[in-house]
N, C-alpha and C positions, 0 to 999 in steps of 0.2 A: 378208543381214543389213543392219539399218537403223540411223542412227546417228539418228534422229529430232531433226535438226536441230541435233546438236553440232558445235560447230566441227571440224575435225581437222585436225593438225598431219601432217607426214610421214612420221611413224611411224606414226601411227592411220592413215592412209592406207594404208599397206600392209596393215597389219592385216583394213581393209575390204577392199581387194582380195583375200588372200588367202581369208578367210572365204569370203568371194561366191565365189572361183573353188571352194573344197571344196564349199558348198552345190549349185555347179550338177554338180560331178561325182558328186556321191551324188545327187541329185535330190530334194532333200531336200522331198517332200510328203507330208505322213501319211494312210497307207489305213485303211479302217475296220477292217481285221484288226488293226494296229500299236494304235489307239486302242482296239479294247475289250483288248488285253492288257493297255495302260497302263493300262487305269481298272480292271482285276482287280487291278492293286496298289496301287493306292489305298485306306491304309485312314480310313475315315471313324468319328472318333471320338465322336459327337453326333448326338443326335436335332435336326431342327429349331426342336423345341421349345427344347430346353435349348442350342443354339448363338443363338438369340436373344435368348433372355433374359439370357446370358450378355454375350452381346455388347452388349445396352442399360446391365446394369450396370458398364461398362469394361474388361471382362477379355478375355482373347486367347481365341478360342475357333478351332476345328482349322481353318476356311476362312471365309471371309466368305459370309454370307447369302445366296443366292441365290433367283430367282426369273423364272416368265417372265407377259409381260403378257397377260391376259384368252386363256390357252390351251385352254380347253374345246372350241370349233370345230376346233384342230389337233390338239390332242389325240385327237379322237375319230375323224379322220383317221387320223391315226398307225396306230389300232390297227383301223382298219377299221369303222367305223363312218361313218356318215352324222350331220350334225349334225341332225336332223331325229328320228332316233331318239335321239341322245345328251339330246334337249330333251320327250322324248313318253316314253321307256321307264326306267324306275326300275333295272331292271335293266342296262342298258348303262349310265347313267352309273353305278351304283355299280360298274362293269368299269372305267370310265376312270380314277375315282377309287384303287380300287385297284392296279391297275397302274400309272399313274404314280406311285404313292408306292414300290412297287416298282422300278419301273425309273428311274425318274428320280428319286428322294429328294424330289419334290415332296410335302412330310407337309403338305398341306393343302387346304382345299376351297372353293369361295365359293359359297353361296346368297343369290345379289341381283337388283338388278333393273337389267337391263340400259339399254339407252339409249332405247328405247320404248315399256317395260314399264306405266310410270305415264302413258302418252299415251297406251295400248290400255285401260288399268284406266280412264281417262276419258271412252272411246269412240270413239278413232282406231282404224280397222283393218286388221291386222297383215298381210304379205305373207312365207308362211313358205317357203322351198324346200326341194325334198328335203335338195339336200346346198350348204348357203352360207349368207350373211346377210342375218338377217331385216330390213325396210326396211316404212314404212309407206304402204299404199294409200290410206288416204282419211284425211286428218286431222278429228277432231269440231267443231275450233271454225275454221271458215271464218269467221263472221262475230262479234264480240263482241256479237253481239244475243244469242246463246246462250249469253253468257261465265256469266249467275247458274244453269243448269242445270246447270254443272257442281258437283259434291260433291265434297268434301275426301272421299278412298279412306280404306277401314276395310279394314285388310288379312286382319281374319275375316272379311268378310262379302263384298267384291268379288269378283265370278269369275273374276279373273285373278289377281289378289295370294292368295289362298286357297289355292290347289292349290300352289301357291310356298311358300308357311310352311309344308303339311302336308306338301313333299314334305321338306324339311331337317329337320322331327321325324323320319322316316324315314331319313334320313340319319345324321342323329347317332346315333340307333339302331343304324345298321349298322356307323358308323365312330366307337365312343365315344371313341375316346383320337387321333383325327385332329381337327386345328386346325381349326375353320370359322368363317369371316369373312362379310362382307355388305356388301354395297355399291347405291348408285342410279346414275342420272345425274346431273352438276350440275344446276345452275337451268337455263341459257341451253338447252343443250342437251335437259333435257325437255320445252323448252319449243316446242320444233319437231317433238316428237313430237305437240303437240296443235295446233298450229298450223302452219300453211306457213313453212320458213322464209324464204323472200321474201318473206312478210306479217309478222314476227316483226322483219327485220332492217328493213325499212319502217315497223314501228311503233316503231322507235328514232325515228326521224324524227316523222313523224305521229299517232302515237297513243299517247306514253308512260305516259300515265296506264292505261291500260287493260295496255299489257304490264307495268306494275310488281304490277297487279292477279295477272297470271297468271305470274309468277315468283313473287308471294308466294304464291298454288296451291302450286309444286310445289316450294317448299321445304316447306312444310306435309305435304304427302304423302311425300313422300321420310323427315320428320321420324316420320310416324307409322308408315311399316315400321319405322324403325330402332326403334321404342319396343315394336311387337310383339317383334319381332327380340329384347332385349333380355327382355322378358318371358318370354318362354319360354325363353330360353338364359341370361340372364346379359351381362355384358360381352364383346361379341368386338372383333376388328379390323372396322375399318369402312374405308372408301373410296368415291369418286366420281369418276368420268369426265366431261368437261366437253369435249369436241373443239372444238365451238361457240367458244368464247370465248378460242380462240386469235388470236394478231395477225395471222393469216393470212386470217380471215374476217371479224373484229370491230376498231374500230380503240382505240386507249387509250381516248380518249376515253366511246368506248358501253360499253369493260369496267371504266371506272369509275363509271359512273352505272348501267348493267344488268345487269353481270355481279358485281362483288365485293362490295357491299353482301348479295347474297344467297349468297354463298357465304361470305361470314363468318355469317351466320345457320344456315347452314348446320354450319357449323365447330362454332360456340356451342351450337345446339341439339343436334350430336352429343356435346361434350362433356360435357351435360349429363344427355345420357342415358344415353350409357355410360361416364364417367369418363373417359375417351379421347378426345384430337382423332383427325380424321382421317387419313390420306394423299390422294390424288389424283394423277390422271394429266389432262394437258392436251395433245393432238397439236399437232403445227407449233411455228410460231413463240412462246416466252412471254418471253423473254427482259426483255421492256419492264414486265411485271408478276410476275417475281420476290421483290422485293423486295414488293410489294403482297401476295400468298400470303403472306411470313412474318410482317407484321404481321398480318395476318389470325390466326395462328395455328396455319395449315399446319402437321401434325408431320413428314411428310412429301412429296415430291413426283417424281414420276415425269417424265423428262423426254425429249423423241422425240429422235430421233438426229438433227435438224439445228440441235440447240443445242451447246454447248461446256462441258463437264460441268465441266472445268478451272474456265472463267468461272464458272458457276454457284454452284462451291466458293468460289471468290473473293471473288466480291459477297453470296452469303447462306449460305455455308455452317458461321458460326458461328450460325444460327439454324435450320436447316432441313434433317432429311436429306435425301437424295436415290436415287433409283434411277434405271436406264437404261444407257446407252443403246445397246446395240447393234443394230446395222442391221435389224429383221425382216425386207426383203424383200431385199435385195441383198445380207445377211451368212448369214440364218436360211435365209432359203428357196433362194435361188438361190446360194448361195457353197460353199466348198471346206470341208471340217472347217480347214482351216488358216488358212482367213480367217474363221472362226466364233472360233477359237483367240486370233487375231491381236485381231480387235475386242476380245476381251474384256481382253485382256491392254491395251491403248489406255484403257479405260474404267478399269481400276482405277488403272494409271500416273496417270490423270487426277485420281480421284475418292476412290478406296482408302481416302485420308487424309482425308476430310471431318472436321471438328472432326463433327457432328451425328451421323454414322455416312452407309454406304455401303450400297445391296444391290444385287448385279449384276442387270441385267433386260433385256428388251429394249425399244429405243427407243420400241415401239406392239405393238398386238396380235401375237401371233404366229398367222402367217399359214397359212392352211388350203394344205396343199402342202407345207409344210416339212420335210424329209426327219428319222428321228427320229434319223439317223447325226448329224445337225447341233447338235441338242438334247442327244445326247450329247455331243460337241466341248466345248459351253458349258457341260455341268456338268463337265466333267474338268477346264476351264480356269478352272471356279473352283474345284474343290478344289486344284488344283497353284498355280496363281499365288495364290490366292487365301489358301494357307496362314496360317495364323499372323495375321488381321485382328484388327485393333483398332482401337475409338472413336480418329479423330483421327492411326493413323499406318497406314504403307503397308504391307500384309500381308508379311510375310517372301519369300512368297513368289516378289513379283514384287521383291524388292530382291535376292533370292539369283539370279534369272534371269540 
């Protein structure tokens, strides 16, 4: 037992001693037999649907929202699949899709365009593996002599973006009462899908007029899936991924002058097409442009596990939810159900009580490998701690623990 940095007097002293010596004499570590019994008494009282909307309008809804980041690759792990068919075969992912809504309470879906998606529909091309992630072989714009043969993407008519919208009219077809979202890349980021990013982060330097040229591209594209997108379905959840234009790669500096000018266009032009700003996820370090995200407009923001969610809630958490962050690869993939348990219960102590709202997630993608005994762990530990959330205070949950 941890006293997570409370003073303790000599009573509470014993107390911890005492504890710690009963835990070490039961051994006290949970096997996956103990965990699915405990989650067979779990009873869950809310569709995801209506535990969200719930929860945006202020009210206590049975657990706090949950969610894991960009899981379709593990997913389709998980259940034995290769991602290579989960991304070619119509029929395995409507397997994935179903069974995690089944086994994981995951009632949702995203048809988007990943982080190279719009830099192949330009004419970068794609390096796809049997079973892993996909990365780009040859980028189209080596040289900005070729920058005006590029065409702003019409997502009827491009041979990549095409088969992409017709496969999610299929989709929602098969899963009409399951929630489906959509998402791009940020700017910076699709922007290395068309270009080298050592020529990309050099022409910060040397050639800014021209990369301001080809950020404003792929805000523009990005803008006009989401307008198909919208077209055919209506208002969904939206979202962008931006890894790129984290402090770890880019410095304040370049992500004020190349990176948030267009992701507030970005922001603006989403809400103007689906009534809704966005969310977004930013890996590594963001810490120094927090605060920049929620004047922007940001509704909310996903943040990697080497930030301090606590911090986060602090400095902007009267303007900006937040989700994250537990460890994917040293919590999700590689840990014990009881350190999947543990992170999670750390995260909501942390973050639970966000004035904006909270949704537990993990810090970055979740990782191909990840056992699905561990993905169960984290939804048990947010329906148990997670009990009883509400906009602004700390689930019952984890105050009753």
């Amino acid at each position: 037992m941890y006293m997570y940095g409370i003073p303790v007097g000599e009573e509470q002293r014993l107390r911890c001693f005492y504890s710690a010596f009963f835990n070490i004499i039961r051994e006290e570590v949970m096997d996956y037999t103990e965990l699915k019994k405990l989650m067979g008494e779990q009873k869950v009282e809310m569709t995801a649907a209506e535990r969200i909307k719930a929860y945006n309008e202020g009210k206590e809804v049975d657990h706090i929202p949950y969610t894991l980041q960009a899981p379709d690759p593990a997913m389709a792990d998980i259940f034995g699949f290769t991602t290579s068919q989960f991304a070619k075969d119509f029929e395995v992912k409507s397997e994935v899709i179903r069974r995690r809504k089944e086994e994981f309470g995951l009632d949702s879906f995203n048809v988007g365009l990943g982080l190279r998606t719009i830099g192949v529909a330009l004419g970068s091309k794609l390096g796809v593996p049997e079973h892993g992630i996909d990365y780009i072989e040859h980028h189209v714009l080596q040289d900005y002599a070729d920058f005006d043969k590029l065409e702003v993407t019409d997502p009827y008519k491009n041979p990549v973006l095409a088969p992409i919208l017709e496969n999610a009219k299929r989709l929602k077809e098969r899963f009409p009462d399951v929630s489906m979202t959509t998402s791009v890349a940020g700017p910076i980021s699709t922007a290395i899908a068309v270009r080298p990013v050592e020529k990309v982060l050099r022409d910060t330097r040397k050639n800014p007029e021209m990369l301001h040229k080809l950020l404003d591209l792929t805000v523009v594209c990005s803008l006009k899936w989401f307008e198909a997108f919208y077209h055919e379905f209506g208002s969904v959840g939206t979202n962008f991924s931006d890894p790129v234009t984290c402090m770890d790669v880019i410095s304040k500096k370049q992500f004020d002058e190349f990176s948030l000018p267009y992701i507030k266009k970005l922001i603006d032009g989403t809400e103007k097409i689906m009534g809704s700003r966005p969310g977004a996820h930013i890996c590594g370090k963001t810490s120094p442009i927090w605060s920049d995200l929620a004047d922007a407009g940001l509704f909310s923001f996903s943040i990697d596990n080497c930030e301090d969610l606590e911090v986060a809630k602090r400095e902007v958490g009267d303007r900006m939810r937040f989700a994250g962050n537990v460890p994917p690869i040293e919590v999700m993939k590689d840990g014990s159900i009881d350190d999947v348990i543990e992170a999670c219960k750390d995260c909501l102590r942390k973050c639970g009580d966000n004035p904006k709202g909270y949704i537990l997630n993990t810090g970055c993608q979740l990782p191909i490998g990840t056992p699905k005994r561990n993905v169960e762990a984290f939804i048990y530990a947010a329906r148990k701690y997670g009990r009883g959330a509400q906009l602004g205070k700390l689930p019952r949950g984890i105050l009753e623990d």
